[in-house]
C-alpha positions as CSV (number, residue, x, y, z in Angstrom):
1,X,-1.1,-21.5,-28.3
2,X,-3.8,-21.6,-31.3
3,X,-2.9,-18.9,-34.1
4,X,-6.5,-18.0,-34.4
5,X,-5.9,-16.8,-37.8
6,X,-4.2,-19.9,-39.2
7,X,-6.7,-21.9,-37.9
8,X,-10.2,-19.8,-39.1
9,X,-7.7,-19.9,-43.1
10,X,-7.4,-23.6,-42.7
11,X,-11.1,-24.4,-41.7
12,X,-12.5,-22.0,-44.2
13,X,-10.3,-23.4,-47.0
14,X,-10.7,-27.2,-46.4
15,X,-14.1,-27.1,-46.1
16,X,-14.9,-24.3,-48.5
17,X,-17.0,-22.3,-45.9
18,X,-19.5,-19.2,-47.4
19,X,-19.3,-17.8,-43.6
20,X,-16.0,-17.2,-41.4
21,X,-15.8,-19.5,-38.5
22,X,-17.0,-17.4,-35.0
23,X,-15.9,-17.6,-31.8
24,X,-17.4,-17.3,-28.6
25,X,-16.1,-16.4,-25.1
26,X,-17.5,-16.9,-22.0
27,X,-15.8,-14.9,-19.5
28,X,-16.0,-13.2,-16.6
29,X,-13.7,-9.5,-17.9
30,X,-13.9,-8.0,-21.2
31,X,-10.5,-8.0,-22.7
32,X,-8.8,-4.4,-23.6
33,X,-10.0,-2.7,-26.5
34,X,-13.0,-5.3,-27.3
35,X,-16.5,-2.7,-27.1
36,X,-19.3,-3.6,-25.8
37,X,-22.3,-4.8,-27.5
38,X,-24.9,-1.7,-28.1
39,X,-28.6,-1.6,-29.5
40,X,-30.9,-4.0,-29.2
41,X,-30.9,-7.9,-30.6
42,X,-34.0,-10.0,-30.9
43,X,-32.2,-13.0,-30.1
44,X,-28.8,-13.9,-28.4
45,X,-28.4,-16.3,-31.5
46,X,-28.5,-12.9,-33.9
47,X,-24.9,-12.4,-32.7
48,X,-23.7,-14.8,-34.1
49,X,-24.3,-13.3,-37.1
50,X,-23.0,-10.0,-36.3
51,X,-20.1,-11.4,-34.7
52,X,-18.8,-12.6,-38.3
53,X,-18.0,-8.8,-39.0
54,X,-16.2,-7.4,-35.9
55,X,-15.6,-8.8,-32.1
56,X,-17.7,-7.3,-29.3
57,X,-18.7,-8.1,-25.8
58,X,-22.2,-8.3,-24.3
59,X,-23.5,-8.5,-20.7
60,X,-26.9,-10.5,-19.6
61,X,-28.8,-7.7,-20.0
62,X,-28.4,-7.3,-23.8
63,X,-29.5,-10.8,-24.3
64,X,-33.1,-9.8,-22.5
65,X,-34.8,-9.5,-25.4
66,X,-34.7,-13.6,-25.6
67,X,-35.7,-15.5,-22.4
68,X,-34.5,-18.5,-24.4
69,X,-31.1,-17.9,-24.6
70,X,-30.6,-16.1,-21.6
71,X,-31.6,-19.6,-20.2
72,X,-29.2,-22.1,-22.3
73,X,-25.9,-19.2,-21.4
74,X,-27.5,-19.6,-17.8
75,X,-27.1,-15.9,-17.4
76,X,-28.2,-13.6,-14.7
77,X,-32.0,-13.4,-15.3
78,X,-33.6,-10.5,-14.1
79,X,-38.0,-10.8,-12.7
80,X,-38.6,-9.4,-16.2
81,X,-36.4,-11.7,-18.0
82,X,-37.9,-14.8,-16.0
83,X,-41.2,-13.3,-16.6
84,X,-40.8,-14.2,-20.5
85,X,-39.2,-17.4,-19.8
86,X,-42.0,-18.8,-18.0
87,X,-44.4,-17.2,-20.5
88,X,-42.1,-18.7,-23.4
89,X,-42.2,-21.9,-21.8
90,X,-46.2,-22.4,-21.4
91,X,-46.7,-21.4,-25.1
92,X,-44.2,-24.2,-26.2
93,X,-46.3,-26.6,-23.6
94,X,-49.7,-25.4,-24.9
95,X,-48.0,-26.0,-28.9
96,X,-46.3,-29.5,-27.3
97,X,-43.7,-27.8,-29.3
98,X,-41.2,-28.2,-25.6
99,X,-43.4,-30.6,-23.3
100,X,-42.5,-30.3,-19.3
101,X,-40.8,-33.3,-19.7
102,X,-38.8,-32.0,-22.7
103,X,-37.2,-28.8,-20.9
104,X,-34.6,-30.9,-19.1
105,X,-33.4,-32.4,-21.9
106,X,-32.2,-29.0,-23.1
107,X,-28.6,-28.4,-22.6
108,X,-27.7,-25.3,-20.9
109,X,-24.3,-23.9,-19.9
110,X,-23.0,-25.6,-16.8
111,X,-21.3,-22.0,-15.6
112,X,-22.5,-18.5,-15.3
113,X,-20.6,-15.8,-17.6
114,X,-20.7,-12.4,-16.6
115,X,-20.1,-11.9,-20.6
116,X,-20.2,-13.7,-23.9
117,X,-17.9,-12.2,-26.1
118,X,-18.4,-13.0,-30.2
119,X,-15.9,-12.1,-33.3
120,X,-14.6,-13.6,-36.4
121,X,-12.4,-16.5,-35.1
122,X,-9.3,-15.0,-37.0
123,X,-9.0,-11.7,-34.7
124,X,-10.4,-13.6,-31.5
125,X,-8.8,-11.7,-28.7
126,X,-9.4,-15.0,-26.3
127,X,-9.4,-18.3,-26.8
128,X,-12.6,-19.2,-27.6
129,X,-14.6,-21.4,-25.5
130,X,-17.1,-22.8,-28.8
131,X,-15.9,-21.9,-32.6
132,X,-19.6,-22.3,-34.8
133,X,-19.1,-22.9,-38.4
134,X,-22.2,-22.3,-40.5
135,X,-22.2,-25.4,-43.4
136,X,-23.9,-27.4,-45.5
137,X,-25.1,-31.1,-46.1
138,X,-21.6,-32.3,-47.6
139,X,-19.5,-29.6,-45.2
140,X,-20.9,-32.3,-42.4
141,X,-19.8,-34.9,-43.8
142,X,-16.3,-34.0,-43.6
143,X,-17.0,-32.6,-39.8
144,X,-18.7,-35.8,-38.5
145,X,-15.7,-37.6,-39.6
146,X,-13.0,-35.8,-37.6
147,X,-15.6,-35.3,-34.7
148,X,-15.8,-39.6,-35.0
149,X,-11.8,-39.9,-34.6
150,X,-11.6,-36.9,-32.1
151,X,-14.3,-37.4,-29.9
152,X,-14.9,-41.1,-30.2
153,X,-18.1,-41.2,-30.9
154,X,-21.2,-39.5,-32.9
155,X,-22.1,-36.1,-33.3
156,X,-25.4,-35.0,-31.6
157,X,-27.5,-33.5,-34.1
158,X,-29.6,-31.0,-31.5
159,X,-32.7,-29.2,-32.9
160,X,-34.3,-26.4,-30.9
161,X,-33.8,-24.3,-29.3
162,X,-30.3,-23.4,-32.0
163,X,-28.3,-21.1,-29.3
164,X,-27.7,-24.5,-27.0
165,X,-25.2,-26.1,-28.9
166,X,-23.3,-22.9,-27.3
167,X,-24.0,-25.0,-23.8
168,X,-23.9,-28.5,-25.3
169,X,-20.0,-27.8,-27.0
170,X,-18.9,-26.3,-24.0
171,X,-20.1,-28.6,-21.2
172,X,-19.2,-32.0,-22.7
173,X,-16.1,-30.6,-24.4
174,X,-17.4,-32.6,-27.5
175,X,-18.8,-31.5,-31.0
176,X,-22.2,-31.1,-31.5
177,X,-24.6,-30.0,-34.8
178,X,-27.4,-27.5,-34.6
179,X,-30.0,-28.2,-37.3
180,X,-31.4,-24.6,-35.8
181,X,-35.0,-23.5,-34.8
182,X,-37.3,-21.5,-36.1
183,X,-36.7,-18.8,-34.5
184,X,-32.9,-18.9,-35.4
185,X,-33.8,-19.5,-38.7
186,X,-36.0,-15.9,-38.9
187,X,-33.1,-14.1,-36.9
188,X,-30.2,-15.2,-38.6
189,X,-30.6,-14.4,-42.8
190,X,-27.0,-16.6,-43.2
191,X,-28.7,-19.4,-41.6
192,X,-30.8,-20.5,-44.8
193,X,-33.0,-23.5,-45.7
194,X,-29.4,-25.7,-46.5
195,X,-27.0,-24.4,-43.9
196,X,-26.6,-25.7,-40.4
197,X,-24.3,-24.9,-37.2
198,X,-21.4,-27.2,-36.6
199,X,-20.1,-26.1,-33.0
200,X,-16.2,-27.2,-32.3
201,X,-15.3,-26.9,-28.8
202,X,-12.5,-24.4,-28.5
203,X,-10.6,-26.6,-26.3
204,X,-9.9,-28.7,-29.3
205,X,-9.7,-26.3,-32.1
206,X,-6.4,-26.9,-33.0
207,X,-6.9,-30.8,-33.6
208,X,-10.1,-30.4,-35.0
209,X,-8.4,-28.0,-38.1
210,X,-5.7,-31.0,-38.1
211,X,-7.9,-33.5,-38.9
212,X,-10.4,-31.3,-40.9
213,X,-7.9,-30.8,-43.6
214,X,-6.6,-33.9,-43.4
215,X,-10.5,-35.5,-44.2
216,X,-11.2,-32.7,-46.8
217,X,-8.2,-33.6,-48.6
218,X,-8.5,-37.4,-48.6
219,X,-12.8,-37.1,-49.4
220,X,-11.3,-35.2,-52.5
221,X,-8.9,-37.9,-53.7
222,X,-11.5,-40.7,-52.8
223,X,-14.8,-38.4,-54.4
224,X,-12.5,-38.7,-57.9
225,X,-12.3,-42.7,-57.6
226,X,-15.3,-43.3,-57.3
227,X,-16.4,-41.3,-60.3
228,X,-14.0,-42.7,-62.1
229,X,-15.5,-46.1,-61.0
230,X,-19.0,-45.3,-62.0
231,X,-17.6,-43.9,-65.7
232,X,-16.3,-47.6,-65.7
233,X,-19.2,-49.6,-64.6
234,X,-21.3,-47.5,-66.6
235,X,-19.5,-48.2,-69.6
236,X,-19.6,-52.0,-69.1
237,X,-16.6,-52.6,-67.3
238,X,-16.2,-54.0,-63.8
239,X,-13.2,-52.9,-62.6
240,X,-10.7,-53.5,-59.8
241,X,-9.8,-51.3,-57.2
242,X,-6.1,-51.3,-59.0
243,X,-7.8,-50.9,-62.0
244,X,-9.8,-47.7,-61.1
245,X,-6.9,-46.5,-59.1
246,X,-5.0,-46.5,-62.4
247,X,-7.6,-44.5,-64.3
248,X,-7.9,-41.2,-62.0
């Protein structure tokens, strides 16, 4: 079993995160003593925001406010909901911002939830199905690497809409980076013009803050040799690989 807390330290420490990691639950009961979501959100991708503060649950309905992401978490629509959906979806058409062609191509969650329940990955009362780390340019670089010797392969880099790399983590059981959407990008005031989403499917959390620290740790020794090795060249020199070695 995960230590939830140990792991959301470890991530946040070798990869110097500004945000806590979040998870997310897809489940069909609300554990004991986690409330339910109340109020209103724009956007389902708004909790994610929220959720970095304090664990709650919600249920379709208080995801209605975005036809969008009631879609990728393939949750229970109601005529209203699917109202906006299809009304959502001929905008984007009429923008060629999401062509017909382009709407299959959008991952969405392979089950149906009866709730999604969000929190700071350090108190999650279940084991998370997705964990979302909010980072930056050379936070990736580090992530891409583990994801490359854990998955096997390279990280899909989705773009909109931001809330399916929820489906797109959780379906293939693989990493996945959101470079976010405009509307995520006006919801969300953590996700700024230099941060992106990194989602780590829970499934693997525990190797993924294995290997994470392992990478940070080693792009730290190997970040010093090579400025070492341009202090060299720059000063004339044309050093070894011993020889720079020896200098850090």
């Amino acid at each position: 079993m995960t230590d939830f807390a140990r792991a959301s330290s470890a991530l946040t420490t070798s990869l110097n995160l500004m945000q806590p990691p979040v998870a997310i639950s897809l489940t069909d009961t609300v554990p004991d003593g986690v409330a339910m979501w109340t109020g209103a959100s724009p956007a389902g991708c708004r909790f994610w925001q929220e959720a970095m503060h304090r664990t709650f649950a919600t249920a379709p309905r208080d995801h209605d406010l975005c036809a969008i992401g009631t879609y990728t978490h393939n949750l229970e629509g109601t005529e209203a909901t699917n109202a906006d959906l299809g009304l959502a979806l001929k905008v984007f058409a009429d923008l060629t911002y999401v062509r017909s062609e382009d709407v299959a191509q959008i991952p969405v969650l392979s089950r149906r939830p009866k709730f999604v329940v969000y929190g700071p990955l350090a108190e999650s009362p279940l084991a998370p199905d997705v964990v979302l780390l909010f980072v930056q340019a050379n936070q990736t670089l580090v992530l891409s690497e583990a994801a490359q010797q854990i998955d096997g392969g390279t990280t899909p880099a989705l773009g909109r809409p931001a809330c399916a790399i929820v489906a797109q983590a959780a379906n293939t059981g693989k990493a996945a980076l959101s470079l976010g959407c405009c509307g995520a990008r006006a919801y969300l005031d953590v996700l700024t013009d230099e941060i992106a989403v990194f989602a780590v499917p829970g499934s693997k959390l525990e190797a993924f803050t294995e290997r994470i620290g392992a990478l940070a740790k080693a792009n730290q020794i190997l970040t010093r040799f090579h400025v070492v090795r341009k202090e060299q060249v720059a000063s004339g020199a044309t050093p070894t690989v011993a020889q720079s070695l020896a200098a850090m």
